[in-house]
Each structure stands twice: as C-alpha cells, then as structure tokens.
C-alpha positions as CSV (number, residue, x, y, z in Angstrom):
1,X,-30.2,0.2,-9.6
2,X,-33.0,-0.1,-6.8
3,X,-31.9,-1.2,-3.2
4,X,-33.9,-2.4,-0.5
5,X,-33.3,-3.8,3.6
6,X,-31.5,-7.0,2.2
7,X,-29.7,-5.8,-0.8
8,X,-26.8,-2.5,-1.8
9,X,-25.5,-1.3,-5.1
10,X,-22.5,-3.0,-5.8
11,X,-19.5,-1.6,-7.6
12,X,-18.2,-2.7,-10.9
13,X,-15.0,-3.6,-8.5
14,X,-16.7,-5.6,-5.5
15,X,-17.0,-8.9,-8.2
16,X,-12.8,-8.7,-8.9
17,X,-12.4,-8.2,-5.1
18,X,-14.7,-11.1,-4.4
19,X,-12.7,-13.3,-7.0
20,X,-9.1,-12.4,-5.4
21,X,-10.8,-13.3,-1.9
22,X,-11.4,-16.5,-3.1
23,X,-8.7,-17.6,-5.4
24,X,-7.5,-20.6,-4.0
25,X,-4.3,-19.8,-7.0
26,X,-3.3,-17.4,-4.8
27,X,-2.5,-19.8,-1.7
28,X,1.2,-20.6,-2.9
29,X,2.2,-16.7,-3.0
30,X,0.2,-16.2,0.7
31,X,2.3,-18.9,1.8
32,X,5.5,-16.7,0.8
33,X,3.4,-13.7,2.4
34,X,3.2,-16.0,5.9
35,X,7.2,-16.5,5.6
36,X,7.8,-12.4,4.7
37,X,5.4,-11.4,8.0
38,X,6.5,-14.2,10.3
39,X,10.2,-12.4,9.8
40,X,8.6,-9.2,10.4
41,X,7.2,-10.2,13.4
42,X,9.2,-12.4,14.5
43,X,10.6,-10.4,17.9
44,X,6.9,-9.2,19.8
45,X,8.8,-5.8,20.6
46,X,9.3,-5.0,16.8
47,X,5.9,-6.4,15.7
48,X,3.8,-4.4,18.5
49,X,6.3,-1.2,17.2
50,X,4.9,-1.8,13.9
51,X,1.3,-2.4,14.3
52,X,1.5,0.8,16.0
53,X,0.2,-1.0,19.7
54,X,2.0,2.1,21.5
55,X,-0.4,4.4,19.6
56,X,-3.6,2.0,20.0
57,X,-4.1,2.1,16.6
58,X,-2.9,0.6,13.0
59,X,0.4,2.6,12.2
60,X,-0.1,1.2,8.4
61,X,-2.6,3.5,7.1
62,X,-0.7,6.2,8.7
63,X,3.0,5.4,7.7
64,X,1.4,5.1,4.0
65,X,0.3,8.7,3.2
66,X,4.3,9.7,3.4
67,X,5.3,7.7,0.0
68,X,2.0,8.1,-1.5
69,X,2.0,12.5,-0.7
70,X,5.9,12.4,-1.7
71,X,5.4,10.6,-5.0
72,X,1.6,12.6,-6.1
73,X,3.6,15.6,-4.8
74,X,6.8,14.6,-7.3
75,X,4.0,14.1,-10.4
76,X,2.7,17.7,-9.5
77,X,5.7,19.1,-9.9
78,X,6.6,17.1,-13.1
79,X,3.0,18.3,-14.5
80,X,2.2,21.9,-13.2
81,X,6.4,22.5,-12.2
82,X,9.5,23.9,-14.6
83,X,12.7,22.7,-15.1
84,X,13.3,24.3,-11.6
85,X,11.7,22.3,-10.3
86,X,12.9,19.0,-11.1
87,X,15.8,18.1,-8.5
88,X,12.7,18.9,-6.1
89,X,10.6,15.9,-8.1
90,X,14.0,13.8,-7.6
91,X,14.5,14.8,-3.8
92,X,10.2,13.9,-3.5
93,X,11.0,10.4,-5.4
94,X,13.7,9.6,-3.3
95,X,12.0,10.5,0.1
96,X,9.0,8.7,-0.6
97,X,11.3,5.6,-1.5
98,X,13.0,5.9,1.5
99,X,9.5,6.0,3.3
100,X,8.3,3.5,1.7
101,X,10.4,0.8,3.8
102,X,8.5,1.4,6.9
103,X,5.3,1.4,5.9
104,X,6.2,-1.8,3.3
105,X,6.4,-3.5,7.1
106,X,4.1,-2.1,8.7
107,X,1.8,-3.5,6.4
108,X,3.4,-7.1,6.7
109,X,3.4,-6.7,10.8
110,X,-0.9,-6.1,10.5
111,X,-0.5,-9.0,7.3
112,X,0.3,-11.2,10.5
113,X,-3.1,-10.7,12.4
114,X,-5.2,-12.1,8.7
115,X,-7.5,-15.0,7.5
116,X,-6.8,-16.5,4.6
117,X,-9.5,-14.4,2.3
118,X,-7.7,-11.1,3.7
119,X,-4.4,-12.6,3.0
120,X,-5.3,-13.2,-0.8
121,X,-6.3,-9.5,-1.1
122,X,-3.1,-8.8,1.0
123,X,-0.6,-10.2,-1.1
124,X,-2.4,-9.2,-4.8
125,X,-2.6,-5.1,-2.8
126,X,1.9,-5.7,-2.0
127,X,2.3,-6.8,-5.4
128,X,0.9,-3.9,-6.6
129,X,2.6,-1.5,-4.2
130,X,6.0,-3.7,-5.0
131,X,5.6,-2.4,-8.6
132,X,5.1,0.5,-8.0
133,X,7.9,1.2,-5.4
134,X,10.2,-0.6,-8.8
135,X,8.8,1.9,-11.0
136,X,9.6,4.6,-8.3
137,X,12.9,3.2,-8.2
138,X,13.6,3.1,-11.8
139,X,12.1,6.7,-12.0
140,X,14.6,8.6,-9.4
141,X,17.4,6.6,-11.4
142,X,16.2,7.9,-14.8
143,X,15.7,11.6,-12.7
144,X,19.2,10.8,-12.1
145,X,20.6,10.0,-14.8
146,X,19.0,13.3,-16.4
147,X,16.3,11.5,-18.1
148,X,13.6,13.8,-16.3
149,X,10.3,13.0,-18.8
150,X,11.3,9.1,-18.9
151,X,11.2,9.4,-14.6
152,X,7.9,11.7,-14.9
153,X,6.4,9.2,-16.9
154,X,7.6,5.8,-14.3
155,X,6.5,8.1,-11.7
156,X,2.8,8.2,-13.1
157,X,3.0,4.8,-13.8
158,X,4.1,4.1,-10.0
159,X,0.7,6.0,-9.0
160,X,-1.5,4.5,-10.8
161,X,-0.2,0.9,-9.5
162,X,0.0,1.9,-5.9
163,X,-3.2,3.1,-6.6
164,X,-4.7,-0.3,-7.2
165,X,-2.8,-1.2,-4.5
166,X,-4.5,1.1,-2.4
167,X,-8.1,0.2,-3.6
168,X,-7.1,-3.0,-1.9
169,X,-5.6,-1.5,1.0
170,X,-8.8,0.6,1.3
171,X,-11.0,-3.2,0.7
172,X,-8.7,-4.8,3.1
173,X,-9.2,-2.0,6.1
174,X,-12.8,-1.1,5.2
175,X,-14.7,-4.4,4.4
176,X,-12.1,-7.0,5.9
177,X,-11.6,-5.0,9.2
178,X,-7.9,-5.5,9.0
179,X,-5.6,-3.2,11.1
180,X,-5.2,-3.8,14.6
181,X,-6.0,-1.5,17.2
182,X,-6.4,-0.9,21.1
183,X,-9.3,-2.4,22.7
184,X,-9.8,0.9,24.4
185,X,-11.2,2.2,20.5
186,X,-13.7,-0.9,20.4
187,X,-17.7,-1.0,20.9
188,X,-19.1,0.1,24.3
C-alpha cells in the first residue's frame, strides 16, 4: 500500500472502528451509558477525583494497568507456574478484580466529557471490559472452588476480551482525544 500527503495505510480495524462510531443502533445503550456516568459524576468533588483533575491528567489510563498487570500476571503463572503457584494466580485474580472497580469509574467519570461518536466506542470498549471482569469473576470462583484449569482457561478468555476492550480504549484516547487533562499539559 502506497501513501502520499492526503492519504495513510489503514488498518484492517480502522473500518469496524469507523462502523461502531457511527452506529446510530448503539444510541439506546449510550443513553444507559449517559445515566451510569451522570451517577458517577454526579457530586463535582468525586467526578474531578476520578478524572484525576488533582494529578492534571486522565487517572483512567493509569488506574487500568493494575487489573490488566494482575490478571496477564495470573495467566503467566497459570502458563509458565506449578501447582505452587496457583493460590498466587487466585490472590492475582482477585486483586485485579478488586482494582478493577476504580478504574471501571474512572472510565465512566472521563465517559462524561464525550460526543456522541466517542460514546458509541465508549460503551461497545465497557462491554467488553464488563465481560471480561464476569469471566474474571467466574475464574477466581472456579480457582476457588479448586477448579484451577477451568479458572486458567476464564482467565485467558477475560484477556483476550479486555483486550478488545482496550483496542478501543487505545482508539478512544489516541484518535478521539478522550481523557481529560490540565490545561497546563496543552499547546503553547
């Protein structure tokens, strides 16, 4: 593929992006996403807590890589690990559930500063994450309930749907612009 001044390479992905931006089928569930964030955000202290305005930057993206690193961290133990090591894989699950919870609102406090083409992408990238989190959950209960393989295998499921999720996350921070930040961090 040749590029020139006017034109870049697209990815196989930027055409299923493009459609989610504009699915109009999507309004009804962004209208659920309006009610979820306006409860969020509802008191300015909390929302400007969870946008992260005391650090001048998006606390989302940050608050993220704890659930993410505590679940990849869970699957390398499940992988690479022995049966030693599988109360650590549970103790990982549950952490990164736990985590999870903050950055879940996080993400619906920076949901709250959106158009309508960013809310779309929004809502499609928290489904994902929501099934993920559920397969999460059903994996520490399986690692629980001494069913360590069944919870290995939910937990690599889990990854590979927050990983969608954060594709979009990525698409929603990197093309969209979402995340708010400090005006001190803007253009000269």
């Amino acid at each position: 593929m040749t590029t020139d001044s006017h034109t870049r390479p697209r990815t196989p992905l930027a055409e299923p992006v493009h459609a989610i931006e504009q699915a109009g089928a999507l309004d009804p569930l962004v209208d659920v996403g309006n009610r979820v964030s306006g409860l969020v955000v509802s008191d300015d202290a909390v929302r400007k807590l969870l946008q992260g305005a005391w650090l001048g930057h998006a606390l989302h993206p940050l608050l993220v890589e704890v659930p993410i690193g505590t679940w990849m961290s869970a699957s390398l133990l499940d992988v690479a690990g022995d049966d030693s090591s599988r109360d650590d894989a549970q103790l990982l699950t549950g952490v990164g559930l736990l985590a999870a919870v903050p950055a879940a609102l996080s993400g619906w406090a920076e949901y709250a500063e959106t158009d309508t083409r960013s809310r779309r992408v929004a809502v499609v990238h928290a489904g994902a994450n929501a099934l993920g989190i559920g397969l999460q959950v059903a994996s520490f209960v399986a690692r629980r309930g001494g069913h360590h393989r069944l919870g290995a295998a939910l937990g690599l499921g889990a990854l590979s749907a927050v990983g969608a999720g954060g594709f979009l996350g990525g698409h929603l921070a990197a093309a969209r612009k979402v995340g708010t930040h400090d005006p001190s961090f803007g253009p000269a």
